[in-house]
C-alpha positions in Angstrom: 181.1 195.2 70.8 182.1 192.3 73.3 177.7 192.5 74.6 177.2 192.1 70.5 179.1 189.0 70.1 177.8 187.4 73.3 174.3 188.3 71.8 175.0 186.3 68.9 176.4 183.4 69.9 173.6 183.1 72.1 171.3 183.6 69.5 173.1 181.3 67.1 173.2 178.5 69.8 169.1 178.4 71.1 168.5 178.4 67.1 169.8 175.1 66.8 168.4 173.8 70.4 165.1 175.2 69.4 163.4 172.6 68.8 162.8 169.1 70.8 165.1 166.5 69.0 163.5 163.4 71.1 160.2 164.4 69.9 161.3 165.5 66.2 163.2 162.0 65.8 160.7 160.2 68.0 159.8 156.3 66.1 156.7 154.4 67.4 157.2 150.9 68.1 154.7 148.6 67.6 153.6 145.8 70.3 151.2 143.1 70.7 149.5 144.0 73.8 146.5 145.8 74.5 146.7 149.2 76.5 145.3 148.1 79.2 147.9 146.0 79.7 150.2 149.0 80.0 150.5 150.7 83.3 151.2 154.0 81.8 152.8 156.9 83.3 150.4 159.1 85.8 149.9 162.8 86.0 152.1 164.6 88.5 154.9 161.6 88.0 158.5 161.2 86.8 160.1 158.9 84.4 163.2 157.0 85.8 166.0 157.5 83.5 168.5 155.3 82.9 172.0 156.0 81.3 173.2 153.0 79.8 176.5 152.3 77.7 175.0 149.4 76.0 171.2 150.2 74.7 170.9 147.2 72.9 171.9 144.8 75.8 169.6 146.6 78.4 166.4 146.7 76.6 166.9 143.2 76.2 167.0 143.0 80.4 164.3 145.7 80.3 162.3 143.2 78.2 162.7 139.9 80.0 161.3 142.1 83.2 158.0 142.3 81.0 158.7 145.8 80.1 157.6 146.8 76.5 158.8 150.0 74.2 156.5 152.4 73.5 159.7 153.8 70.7 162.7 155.3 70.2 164.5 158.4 69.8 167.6 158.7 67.6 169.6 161.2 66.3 173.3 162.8 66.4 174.3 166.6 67.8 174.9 168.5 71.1 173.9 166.7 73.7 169.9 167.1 74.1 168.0 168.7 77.1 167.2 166.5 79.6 163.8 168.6 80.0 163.0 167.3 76.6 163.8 164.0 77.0 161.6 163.8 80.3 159.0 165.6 78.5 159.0 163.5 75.5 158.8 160.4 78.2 155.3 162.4 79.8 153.8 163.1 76.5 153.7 159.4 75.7 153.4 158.0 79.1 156.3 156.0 79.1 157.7 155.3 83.0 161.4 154.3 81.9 163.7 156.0 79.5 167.3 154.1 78.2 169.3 156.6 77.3 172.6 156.3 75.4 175.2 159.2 74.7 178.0 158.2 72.5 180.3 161.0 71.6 181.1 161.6 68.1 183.4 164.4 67.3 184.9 167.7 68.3 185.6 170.6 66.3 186.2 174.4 66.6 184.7 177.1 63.6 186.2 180.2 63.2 183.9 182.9 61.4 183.6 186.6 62.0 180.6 188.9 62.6 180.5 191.8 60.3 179.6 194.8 62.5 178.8 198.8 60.1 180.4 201.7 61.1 180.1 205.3 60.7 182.4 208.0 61.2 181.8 211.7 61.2 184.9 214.1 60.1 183.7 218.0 60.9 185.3 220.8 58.7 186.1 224.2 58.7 188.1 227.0 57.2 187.8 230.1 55.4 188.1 231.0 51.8 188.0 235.0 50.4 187.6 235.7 54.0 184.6 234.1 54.5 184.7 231.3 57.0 182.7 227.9 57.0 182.2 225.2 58.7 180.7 221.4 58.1 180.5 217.5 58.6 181.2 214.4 56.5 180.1 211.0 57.0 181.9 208.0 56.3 180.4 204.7 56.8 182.5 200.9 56.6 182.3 197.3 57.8 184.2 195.9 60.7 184.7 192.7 60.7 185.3 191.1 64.4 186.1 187.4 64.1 184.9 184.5 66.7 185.6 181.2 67.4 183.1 178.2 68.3 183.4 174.7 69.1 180.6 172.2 68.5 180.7 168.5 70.5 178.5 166.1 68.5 177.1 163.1 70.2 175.0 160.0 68.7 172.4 159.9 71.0 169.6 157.2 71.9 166.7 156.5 74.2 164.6 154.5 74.5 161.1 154.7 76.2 159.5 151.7 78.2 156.4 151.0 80.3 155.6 147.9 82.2 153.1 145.0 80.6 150.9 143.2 83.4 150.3 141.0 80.8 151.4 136.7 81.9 152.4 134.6 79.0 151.8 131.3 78.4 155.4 130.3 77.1 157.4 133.6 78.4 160.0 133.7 75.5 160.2 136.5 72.7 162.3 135.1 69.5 163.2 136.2 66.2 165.5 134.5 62.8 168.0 133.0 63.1 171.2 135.6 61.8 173.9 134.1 58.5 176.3 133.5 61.5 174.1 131.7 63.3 173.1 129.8 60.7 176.4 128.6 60.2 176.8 127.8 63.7 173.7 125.3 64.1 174.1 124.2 60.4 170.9 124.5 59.9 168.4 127.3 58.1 165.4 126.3 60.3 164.4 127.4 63.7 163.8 130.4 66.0 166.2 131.9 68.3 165.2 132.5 71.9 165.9 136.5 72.3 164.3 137.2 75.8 162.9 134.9 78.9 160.6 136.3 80.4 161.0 136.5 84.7 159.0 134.6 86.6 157.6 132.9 83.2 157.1 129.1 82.3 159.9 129.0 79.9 162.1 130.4 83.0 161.3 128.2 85.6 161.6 125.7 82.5 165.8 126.5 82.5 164.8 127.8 79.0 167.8 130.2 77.9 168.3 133.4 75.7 170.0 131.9 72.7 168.6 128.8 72.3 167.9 127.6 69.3 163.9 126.1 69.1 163.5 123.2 66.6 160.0 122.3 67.2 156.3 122.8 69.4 154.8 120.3 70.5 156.0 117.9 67.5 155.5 120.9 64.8 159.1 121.8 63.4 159.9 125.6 63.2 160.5 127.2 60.2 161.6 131.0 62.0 160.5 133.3 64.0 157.5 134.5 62.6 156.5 131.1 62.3 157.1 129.9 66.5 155.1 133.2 67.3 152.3 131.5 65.4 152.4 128.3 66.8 152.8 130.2 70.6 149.9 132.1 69.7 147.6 129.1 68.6 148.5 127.3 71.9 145.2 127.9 74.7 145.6 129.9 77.9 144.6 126.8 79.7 147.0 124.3 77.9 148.5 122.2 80.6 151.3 121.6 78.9 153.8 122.7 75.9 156.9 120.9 74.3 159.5 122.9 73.2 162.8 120.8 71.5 165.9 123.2 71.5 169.5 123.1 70.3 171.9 124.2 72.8 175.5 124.2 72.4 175.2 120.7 70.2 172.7 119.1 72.3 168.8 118.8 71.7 166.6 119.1 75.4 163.1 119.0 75.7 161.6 121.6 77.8 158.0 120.8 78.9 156.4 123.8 80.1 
């Protein structure tokens, strides 16, 4: 009965690992470069994988070392198999995984498996002198309970790859957020996300969280709106304003 129980459990365990969570809840991210940009992983390699307690903070790092996401995997349950997350990283060549394990709750189930039974009574006696003999069968439903516990984690990773890509400017940006619009006081401008190592805007002293007013002379209206402006500025441009808000003071940054 005890080889049974085992059986199930195990059973009832692989069902719900069955399937590949980081490719079943796998996101594609979308990126401005072109692939051959991207030095992808090769065959017979590893991805590095990096446990991280702070996702958010380290792909912004990973970022600003000019590496780009390929996507992300998220979803919540026992913890996944690291085989799958490595495989998931080799099936889209990514060369760096974030990953992020936060644990959600504990709880034990109790159930019972329901096991049949059959039980055989034999009979015999004699009636007028004549003796006889016979079986009866008798089947029922044991009932053996069980109990399982089941950790569940919220789980994230992240896949990366690195861009050989060199930009002109070497900041990403985005909108400004309602609580940073309060802090400037103002609704306009784009907010300096990454720098980029090694780029103009980081040898420029150009910081994450600076606030950029205007390019070359052109005010910003947000994010989408700077990224146009960096975008329309030549390769060989020998030079680019960019006027900033930091901390109550505007600099220039010539880059």
């Amino acid at each position: 009965m005890k080889r049974l129980l085992i059986l199930f459990c195990s059973f009832f365990l692989s069902g719900c690992l069955a399937t590949n969570p980081y490719k079943e809840f796998f996101h594609t991210v979308s990126y401005p470069y072109s692939p051959s940009h991207l030095v992808l992983l090769k065959k017979g390699e590893e991805p590095v994988v990096i446990k991280t307690d702070d996702i958010d903070e380290n792909t912004l790092v990973a970022q600003s070392k000019s590496y780009v996401g390929l996507g992300y995997s998220s979803f919540n349950g026992p913890l996944g198999n690291r085989a799958d997350l490595i495989q998931q990283a080799k099936d889209i060549g990514a060369t760096h995984i974030l990953l992020q394990e936060k644990h959600l709750s504990t709880q034990t189930h109790a159930s019972a498996i329901a096991v049949p039974t059959i039980e055989t009574t034999n009979h015999s006696g004699s009636v007028d002198g004549y003796r006889y003999s016979g079986t009866s069968t008798t089947t029922g439903t044991n009932y053996i309970p069980y109990s399982y516990t089941v950790t569940r984690y919220l789980q994230d990773a992240a896949y990366f790859v690195k861009s050989t890509k060199k930009s002109r400017i070497g900041v990403l940006v985005r909108d400004l957020t309602s609580r940073e619009t309060r802090e400037y006081e103002r609704n306009t401008g784009a907010v300096v996300g990454v720098v980029l190592e090694d780029s103009p805007a980081f040898n420029a002293n150009v910081l994450r969280g600076d606030l950029i007013i205007e390019i070359d002379g052109i005010p910003v209206k947000n994010g989408s709106h700077a990224k146009a402006l960096f975008k329309a500025v030549p390769n060989n441009a020998r030079k680019v304003t960019l006027k900033v808000l930091r901390r109550g003071k505007t600099l220039t940054f010539v880059l």
